[in-house]
N, C-alpha and C positions, 0 to 999 in steps of 0.2 A: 517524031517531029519535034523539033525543038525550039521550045516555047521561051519569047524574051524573059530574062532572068529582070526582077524586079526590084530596082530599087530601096535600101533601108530605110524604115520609117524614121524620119524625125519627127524628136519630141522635143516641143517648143519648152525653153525652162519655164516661161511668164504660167506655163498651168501645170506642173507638176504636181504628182497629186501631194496630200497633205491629211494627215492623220488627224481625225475629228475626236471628240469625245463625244460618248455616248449619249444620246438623243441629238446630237446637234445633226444640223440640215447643210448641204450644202448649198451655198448663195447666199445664207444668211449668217450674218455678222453674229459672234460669238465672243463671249469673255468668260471668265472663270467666275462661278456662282459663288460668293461671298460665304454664304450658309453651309457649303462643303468645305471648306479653306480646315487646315488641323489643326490639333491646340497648341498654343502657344506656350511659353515656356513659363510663365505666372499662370496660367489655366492648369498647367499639368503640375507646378508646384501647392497648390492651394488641393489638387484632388490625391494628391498623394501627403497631406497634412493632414487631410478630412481620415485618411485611411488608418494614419497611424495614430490619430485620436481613438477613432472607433476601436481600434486594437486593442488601446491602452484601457478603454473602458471595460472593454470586457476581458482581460487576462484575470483582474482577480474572481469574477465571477466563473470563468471556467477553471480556476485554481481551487474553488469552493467545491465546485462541481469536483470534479477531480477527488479530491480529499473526504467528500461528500463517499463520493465508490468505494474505495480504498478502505472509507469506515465500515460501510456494509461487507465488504469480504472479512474484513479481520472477526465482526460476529458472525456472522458467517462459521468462519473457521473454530471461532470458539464454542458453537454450539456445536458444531461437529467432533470437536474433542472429548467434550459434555456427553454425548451421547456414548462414547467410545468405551469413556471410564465405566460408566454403568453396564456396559458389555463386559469390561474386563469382569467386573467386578461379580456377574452373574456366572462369569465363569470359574471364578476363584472362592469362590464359600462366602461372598458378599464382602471381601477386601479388594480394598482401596491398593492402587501401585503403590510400588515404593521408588523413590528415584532420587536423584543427586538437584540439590537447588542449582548450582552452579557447577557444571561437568569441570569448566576449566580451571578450575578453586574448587575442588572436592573435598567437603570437609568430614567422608567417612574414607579411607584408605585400607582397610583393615575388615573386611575386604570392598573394595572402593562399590559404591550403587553406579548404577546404569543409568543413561539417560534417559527421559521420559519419553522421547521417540523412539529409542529403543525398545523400550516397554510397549509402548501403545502399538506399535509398527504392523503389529496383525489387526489391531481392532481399526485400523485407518482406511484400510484397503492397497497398503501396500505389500510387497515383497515378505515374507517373514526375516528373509537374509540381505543383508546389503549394510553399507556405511553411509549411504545419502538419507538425510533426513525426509519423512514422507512432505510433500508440498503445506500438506494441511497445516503445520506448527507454523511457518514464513507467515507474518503480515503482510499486507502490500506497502505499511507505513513503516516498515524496522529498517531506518537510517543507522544504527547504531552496530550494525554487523553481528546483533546477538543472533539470529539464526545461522549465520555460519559460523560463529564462535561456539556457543552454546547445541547447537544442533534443533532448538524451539524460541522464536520471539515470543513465546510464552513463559514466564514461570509457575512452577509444576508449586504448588502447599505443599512442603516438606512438612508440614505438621500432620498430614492427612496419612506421611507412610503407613502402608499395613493395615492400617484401621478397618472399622468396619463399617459399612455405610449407615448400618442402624445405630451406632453412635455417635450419641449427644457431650458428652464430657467426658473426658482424660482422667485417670487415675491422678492421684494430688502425688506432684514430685517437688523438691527439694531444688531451690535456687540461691546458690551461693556466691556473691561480689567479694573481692577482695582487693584491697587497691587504697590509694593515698589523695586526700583531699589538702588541697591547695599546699602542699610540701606538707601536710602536717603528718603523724605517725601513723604506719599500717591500721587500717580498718581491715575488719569482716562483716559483712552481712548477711543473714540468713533469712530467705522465706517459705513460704509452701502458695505452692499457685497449683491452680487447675485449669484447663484448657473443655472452652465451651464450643459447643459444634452444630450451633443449629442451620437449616441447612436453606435456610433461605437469605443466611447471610454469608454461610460459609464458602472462602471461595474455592475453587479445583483450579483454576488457571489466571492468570493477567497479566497483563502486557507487562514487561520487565521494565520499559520507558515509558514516557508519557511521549508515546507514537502519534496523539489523535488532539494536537494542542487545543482546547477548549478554556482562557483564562475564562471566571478567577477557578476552575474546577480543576481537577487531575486529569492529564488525556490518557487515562489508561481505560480498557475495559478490559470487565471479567464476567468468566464463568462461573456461575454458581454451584453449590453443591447439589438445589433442590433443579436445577438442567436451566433455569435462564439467565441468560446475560444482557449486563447493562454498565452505563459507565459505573467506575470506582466514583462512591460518595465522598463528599469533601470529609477532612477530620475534625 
């Protein structure tokens, strides 16, 4: 049976529908809520002023903070070195390493010393074999590229080579100047000095820079002979 086909619906435009915002009702007159409206372009400049005030206040106190760490690993590192020597040293008949102050200016050639990372390399915990310095010699503050120059942002007391830990004083050696004051004729000089070693002053390691700036004081710290470390005293 065939059933009349039906006419398309028209839709009148006068009530199309129309997209509401949320909670609004239809029938009732609607405007845009005041208190939702976005920030304006002096509202979003004043909270992004506030922002990078705030920043600025705190960048040096997280730079303090910062340098604040960085001081704690360097003693850190330097007690750990402290402890290393006293290992070498029970293992050598209670001598002290011997090592070169400055690898890259070695001033024994004949036959040249070894670095002190070299030396220490087993009592660190690292490798016995290798060219990479162990981590422990690096500060976190050595701007000055002595650890990769040097192979330790530490330097090593070249006064200590050899010695032995139960030693307080140096045999008396012979200290001779020669040289001309202000153009005038060759001088000599001659002394006798002794070297004193007590071990609560003596140091085993310090920063080769002043890595850890603290005016009016020195920012180096060191290791002592007797195992603790603290900043270098002014002179």
């Amino acid at each position: 049976m065939n059933l009349p086909s039906r006419p398309p619906m028209q839709i009148n435009p006068d009530f199309a529908a129309i997209a509401l915002p949320a909670g609004a009702h239809p029938g009732r007159s609607w405007r845009q809520d005041p208190s939702r409206a976005g920030f304006s372009l002096v509202e979003l400049l004043v909270v992004i002023a506030l922002i990078g005030l705030l920043a600025a206040l705190m960048m040096p106190a997280l730079a303090r903070s910062r340098e604040k760490a960085r001081n704690i690993a360097c003693v850190g590192h330097l007690r750990q070195l402290g402890l290393a020597v006293r290992m070498y040293a029970d293992a050598h008949q209670s001598r002290l390493p011997s090592a070169e102050l400055l690898p890259s200016a070695p001033a024994y050639t004949h036959p040249p010393l070894p670095r002190i990372c070299d030396v220490m390399r087993a009592y660190v915990g690292s490798a016995a074999e290798g060219t990479n310095p162990p981590p422990v010699f690096q500060c976190p503050s050595d701007r000055f590229g002595r650890f990769a120059l040097e192979g330790s942002s530490y330097e090593w007391n070249t006064d200590l080579n050899g010695r032995s830990t139960d030693e307080r004083r140096s045999a008396h050696f012979k200290v001779i100047w020669e040289g001309r004051v202000e153009g005038g004729a060759p001088r000599r000089m001659e002394s006798e000095k002794e070297l004193v070693f007590p071990p609560e002053v003596t140091p085993l390691f310090l920063d080769y820079e002043d890595y850890h700036p603290r005016p009016p004081r020195p920012g180096k710290n060191v290791a002592f002979l007797d195992g603790h470390v603290a900043p270098l005293a002014p002179p």
